[in-house]
C-alpha positions as CSV (number, residue, x, y, z in Angstrom):
1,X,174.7,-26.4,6.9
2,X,176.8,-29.1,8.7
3,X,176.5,-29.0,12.5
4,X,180.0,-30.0,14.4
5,X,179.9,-32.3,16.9
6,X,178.7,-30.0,20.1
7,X,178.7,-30.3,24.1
8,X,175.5,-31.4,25.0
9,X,174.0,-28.3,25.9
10,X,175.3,-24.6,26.5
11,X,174.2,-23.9,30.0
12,X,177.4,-21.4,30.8
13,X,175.3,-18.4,31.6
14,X,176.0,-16.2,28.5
15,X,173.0,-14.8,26.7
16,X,172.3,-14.9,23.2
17,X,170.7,-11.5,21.9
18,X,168.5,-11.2,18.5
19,X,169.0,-7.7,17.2
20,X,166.8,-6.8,13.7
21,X,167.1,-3.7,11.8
22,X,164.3,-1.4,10.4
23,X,163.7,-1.2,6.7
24,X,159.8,-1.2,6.2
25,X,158.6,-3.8,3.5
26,X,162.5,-5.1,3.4
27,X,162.3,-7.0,6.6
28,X,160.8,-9.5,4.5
29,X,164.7,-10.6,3.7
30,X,164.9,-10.7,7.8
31,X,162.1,-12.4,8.4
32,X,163.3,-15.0,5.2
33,X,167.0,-15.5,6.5
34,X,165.2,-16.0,10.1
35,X,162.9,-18.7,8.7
36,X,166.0,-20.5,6.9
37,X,168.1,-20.1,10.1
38,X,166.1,-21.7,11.8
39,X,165.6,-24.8,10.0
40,X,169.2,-25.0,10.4
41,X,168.7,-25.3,14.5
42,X,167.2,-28.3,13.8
43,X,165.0,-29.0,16.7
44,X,165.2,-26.5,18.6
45,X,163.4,-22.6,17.3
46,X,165.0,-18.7,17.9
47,X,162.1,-18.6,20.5
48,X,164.2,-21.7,22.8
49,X,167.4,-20.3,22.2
50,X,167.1,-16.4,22.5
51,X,167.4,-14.4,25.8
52,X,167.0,-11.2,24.2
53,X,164.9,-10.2,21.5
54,X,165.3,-6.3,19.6
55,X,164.2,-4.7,17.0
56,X,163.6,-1.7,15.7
57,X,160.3,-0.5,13.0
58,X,160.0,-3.6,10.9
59,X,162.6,-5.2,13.2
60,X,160.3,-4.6,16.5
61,X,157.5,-6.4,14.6
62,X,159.8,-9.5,14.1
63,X,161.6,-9.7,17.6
64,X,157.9,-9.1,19.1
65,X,156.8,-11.4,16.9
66,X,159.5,-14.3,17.8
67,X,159.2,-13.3,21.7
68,X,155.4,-13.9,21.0
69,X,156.7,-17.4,20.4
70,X,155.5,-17.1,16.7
71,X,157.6,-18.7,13.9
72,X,159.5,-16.8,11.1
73,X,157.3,-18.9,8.6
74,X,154.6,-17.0,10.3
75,X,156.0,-13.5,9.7
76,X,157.3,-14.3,6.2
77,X,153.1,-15.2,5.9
78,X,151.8,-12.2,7.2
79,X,153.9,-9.7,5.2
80,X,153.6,-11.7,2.0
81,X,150.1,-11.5,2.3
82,X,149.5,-7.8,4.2
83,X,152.6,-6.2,2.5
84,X,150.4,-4.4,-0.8
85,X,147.9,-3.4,2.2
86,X,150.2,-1.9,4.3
87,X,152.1,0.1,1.1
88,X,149.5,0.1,-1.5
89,X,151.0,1.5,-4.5
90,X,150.9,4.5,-5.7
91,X,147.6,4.8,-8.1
92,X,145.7,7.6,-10.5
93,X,146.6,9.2,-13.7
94,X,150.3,10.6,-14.2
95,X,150.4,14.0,-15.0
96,X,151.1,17.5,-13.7
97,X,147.9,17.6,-11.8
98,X,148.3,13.6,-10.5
99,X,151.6,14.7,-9.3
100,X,150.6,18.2,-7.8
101,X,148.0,16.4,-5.6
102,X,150.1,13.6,-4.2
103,X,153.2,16.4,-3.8
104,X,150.1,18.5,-1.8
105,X,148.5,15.3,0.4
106,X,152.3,14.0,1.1
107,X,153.2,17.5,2.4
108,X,150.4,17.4,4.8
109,X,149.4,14.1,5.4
110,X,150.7,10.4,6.2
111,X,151.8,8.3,2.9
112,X,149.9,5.4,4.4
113,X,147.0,4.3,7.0
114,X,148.5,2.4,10.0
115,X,145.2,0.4,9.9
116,X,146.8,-2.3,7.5
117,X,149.8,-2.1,9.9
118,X,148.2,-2.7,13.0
119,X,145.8,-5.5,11.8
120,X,149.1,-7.5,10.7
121,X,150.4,-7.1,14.3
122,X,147.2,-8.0,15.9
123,X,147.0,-10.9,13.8
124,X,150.4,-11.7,15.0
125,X,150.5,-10.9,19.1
126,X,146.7,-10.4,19.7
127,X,146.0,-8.7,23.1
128,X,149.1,-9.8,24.3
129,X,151.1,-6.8,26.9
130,X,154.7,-6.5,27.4
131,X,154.7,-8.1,30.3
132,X,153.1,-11.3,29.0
133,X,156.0,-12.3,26.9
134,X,158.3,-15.1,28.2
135,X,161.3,-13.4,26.5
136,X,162.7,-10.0,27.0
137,X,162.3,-8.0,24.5
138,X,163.5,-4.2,23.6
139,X,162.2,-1.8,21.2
140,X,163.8,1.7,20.8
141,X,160.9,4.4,19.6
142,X,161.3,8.4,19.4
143,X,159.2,10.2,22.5
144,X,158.2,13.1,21.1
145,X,156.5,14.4,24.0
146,X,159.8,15.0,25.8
147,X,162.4,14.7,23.1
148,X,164.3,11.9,24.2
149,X,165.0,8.5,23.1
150,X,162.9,6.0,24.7
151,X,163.8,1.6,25.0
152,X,160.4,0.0,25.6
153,X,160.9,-3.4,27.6
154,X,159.3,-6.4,27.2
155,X,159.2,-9.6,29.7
156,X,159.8,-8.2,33.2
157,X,157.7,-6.1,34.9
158,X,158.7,-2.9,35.2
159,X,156.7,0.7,33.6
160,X,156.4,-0.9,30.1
161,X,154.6,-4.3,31.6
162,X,150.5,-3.2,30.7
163,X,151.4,-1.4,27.6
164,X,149.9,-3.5,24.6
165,X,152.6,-4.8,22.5
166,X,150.4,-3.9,19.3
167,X,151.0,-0.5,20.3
168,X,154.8,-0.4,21.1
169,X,155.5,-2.3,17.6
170,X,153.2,0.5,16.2
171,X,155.3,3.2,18.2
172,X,158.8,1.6,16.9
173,X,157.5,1.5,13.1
174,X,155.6,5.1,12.9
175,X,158.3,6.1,9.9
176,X,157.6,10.2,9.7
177,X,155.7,11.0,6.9
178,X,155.0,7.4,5.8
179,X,153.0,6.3,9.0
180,X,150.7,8.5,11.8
181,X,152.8,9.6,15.1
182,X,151.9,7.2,17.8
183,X,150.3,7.6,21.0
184,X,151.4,5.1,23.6
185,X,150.1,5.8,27.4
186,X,149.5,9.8,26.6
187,X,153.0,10.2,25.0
188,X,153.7,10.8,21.8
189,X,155.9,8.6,19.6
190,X,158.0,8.1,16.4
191,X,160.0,5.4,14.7
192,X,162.8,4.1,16.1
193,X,164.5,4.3,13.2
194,X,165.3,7.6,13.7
195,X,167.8,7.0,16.8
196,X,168.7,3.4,16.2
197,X,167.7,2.1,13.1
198,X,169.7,-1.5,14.2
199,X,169.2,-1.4,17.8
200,X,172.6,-3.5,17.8
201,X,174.7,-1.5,20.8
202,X,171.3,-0.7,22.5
203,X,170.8,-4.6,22.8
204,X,174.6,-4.8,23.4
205,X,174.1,-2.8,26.9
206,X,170.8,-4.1,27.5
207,X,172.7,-7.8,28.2
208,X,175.6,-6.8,29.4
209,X,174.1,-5.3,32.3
210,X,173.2,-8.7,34.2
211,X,176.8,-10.0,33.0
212,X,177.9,-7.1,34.6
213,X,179.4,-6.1,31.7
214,X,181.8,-9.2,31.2
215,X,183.2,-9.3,27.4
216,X,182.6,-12.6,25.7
217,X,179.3,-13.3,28.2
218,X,177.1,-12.3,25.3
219,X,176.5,-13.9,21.7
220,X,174.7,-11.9,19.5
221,X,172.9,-12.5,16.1
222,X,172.4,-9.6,14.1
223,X,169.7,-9.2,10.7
224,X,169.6,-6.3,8.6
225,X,167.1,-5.5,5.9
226,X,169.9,-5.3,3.2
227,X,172.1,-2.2,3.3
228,X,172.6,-0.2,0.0
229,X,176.0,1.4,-1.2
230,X,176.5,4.2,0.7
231,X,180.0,5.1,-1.2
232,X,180.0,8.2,-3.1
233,X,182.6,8.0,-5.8
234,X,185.1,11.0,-6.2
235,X,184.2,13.6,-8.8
236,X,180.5,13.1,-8.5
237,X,180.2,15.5,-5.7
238,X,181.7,18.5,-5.3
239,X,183.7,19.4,-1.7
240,X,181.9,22.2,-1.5
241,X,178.6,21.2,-1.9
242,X,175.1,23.1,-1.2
243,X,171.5,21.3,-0.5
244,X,171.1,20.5,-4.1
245,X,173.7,18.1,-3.7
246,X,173.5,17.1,-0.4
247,X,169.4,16.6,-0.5
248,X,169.3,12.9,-2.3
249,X,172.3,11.6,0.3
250,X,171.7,13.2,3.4
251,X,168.8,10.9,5.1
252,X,170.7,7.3,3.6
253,X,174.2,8.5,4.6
254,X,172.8,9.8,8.2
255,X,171.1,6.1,8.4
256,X,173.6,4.1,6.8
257,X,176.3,6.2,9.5
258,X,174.4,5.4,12.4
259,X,173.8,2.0,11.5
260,X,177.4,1.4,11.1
261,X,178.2,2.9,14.1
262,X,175.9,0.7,16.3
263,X,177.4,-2.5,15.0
264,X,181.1,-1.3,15.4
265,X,180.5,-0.4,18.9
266,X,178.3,-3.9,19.6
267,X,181.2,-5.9,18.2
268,X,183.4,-3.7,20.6
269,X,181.6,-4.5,23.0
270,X,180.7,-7.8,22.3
271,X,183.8,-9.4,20.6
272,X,184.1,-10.0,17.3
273,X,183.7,-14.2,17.7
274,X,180.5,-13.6,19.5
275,X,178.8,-11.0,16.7
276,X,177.4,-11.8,13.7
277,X,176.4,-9.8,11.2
278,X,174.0,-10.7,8.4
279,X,173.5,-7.5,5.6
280,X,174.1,-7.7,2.5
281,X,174.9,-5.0,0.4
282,X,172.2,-4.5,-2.5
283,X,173.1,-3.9,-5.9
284,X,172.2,-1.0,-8.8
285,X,169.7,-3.1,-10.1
286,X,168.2,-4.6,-6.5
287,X,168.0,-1.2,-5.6
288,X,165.6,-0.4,-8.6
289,X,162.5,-2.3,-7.1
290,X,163.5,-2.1,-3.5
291,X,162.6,1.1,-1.1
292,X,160.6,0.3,2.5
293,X,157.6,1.5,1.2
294,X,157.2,-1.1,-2.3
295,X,156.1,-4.4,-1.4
296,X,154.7,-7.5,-3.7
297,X,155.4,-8.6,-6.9
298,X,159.1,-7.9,-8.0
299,X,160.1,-6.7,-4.3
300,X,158.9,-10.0,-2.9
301,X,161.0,-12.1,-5.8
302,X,164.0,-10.1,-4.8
303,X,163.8,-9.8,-1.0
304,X,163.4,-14.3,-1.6
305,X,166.3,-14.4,-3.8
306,X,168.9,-12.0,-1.7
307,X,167.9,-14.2,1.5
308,X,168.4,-17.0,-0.4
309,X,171.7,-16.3,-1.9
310,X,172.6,-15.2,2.4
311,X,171.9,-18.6,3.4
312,X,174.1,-20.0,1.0
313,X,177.1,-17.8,2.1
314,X,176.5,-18.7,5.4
315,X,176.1,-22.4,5.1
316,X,179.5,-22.3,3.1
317,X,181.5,-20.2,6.1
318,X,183.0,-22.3,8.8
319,X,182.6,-19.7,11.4
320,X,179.0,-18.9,10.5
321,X,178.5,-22.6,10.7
322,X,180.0,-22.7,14.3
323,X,178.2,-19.8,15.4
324,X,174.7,-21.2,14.6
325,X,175.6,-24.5,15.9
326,X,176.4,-22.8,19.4
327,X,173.3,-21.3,19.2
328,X,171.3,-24.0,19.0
329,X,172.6,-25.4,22.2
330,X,172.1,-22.6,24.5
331,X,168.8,-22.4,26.8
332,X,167.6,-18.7,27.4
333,X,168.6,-17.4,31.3
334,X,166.9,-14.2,31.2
């Protein structure tokens, strides 16, 4: 990536805001695209440029990971290595009684531990609280307890400040039916996914608060774990429709809506010179060996290559070129 010739430094007041989608074992392509970014700073890391990091599920890991002060290479490690653990694959004998047994545990039971989960956190954060990072951070959960929508916040003090960020990265990730329900200081929780599965506008408001909500004070970078075609072609779905139909779109077209509605409104908000959005859409055959719940092998080759291939679009357009090279010149003042 060629850097233009800069000011020396970026000390304007504006914030720079890290925003990173959910997407399970997929966040591998964030945590990927993260590592090459950063390379690109040359110098400098996300964790000296970034006033605000957020992230939802997979996403909260990361941005708790990076306000942590931990590296992307270190995150790429951890779910390289932990990512089979985390979604072991499904194994036995196929057959009608094989299937009849995983339908039966699935309808009553988590898909996975959260034991492999957790120790990859720990591994990453420690004992660390929310209120020992040095960079804010915000991670959108589901609070069960009282049915509302709930934005834990890291780096300030504030109710959130003792809560162990092990647990609020748990809280954010607890997919229903894939991972246990959390419990984080008596309250029940649940991924953030469902509510804000790219906490984009969330972060949006979050920094425009101190800016007291003054358009083109806030620069915001924004990762996805790869989106897939949400299109459904005309003919192959009849207008008027019952469940059979609607059963295999209505989860990815009820994510893939609110996803595109947080990033419409961030840019609104935002500007569109000062959002940037990095998601590629998969195709037919990515989509074959990618889900959030498979992980190694041919997953891991095709997370690498998609972030790959990223990079290289980026590197060849100018205004992604400018927009990293800003970033590398700003100095966090949150």
């Amino acid at each position: 990536m060629t850097l233009l010739k800069p000011p020396a430094s970026d000390t304007t007041g504006k914030l720079q805001v890290l925003s990173l989608a959910g997407g399970g074992f997929m966040g591998l392509f964030t945590a990927e695209v993260l590592g090459g970014l950063e390379q690109r700073l040359k110098g400098t890391t996300f964790y000296e440029t970034t006033d605000l990091f957020a992230g939802t599920s997979v996403g909260a890991l990361i941005a708790l990971g990076l306000a942590a002060g931990k590296r992307p290479s270190d995150i790429v490690d951890a779910m390289k290595n932990s990512g089979e653990k985390i979604f072991p694959p499904d194994t036995g004998l196929a057959g009608a009684h094989w299937l009849l047994e995983v339908a039966l545990k699935r309808a009553t039971k988590p898909k996975f531990s959260a034991d492999p989960l957790k120790a990859v956190i720990v591994g990453l954060v420690g004992d660390l609280q929310m209120g020992d990072l040095k960079r804010r951070a915000l991670v959108p959960a589901v609070d069960l307890t009282s049915g509302t929508a709930r934005l834990f916040r890291g780096g300030i003090d504030g109710p959130d400040a003792e809560l162990l960020v092990c647990d609020v990265a748990l809280a954010s990730a607890a997919a229903p039916s894939y991972f246990p329900i959390q419990d984080v200081a008596g309250g029940l929780f649940a991924d953030g996914g469902l509510i804000a599965n790219a906490p984009d506008v969330a972060a949006a408001v979050e920094a425009l608060e101190p800016m007291m909500g003054r358009r083109g004070q806030v620069r915001m970078l924004a990762i996805g774990t790869t989106l897939y075609a949400a299109g459904v072609a005309k003919g192959t779905i009849e207008r008027d429709a019952g469940l059979k139909h609607w059963a295999p779109l209505l989860i990815k077209h009820s994510m893939a809506g609110q996803v595109e509605l947080s990033r419409q409104l961030a840019r609104t908000l935002l500007g569109a010179e000062k959002f940037l959005l990095v998601d590629p859409i998969r195709t037919s055959e990515q989509d074959k060996v990618l889900s959030l719940d498979k992980a190694g092998g041919p997953a891991t080759e095709t997370l690498s290559s998609i972030a790959s291939a990223e990079l290289q679009r980026l590197d060849s357009a100018q205004e992604c070129v400018e927009f990293i090279n800003a970033w590398k010149l700003h100095k966090p003042v949150m």
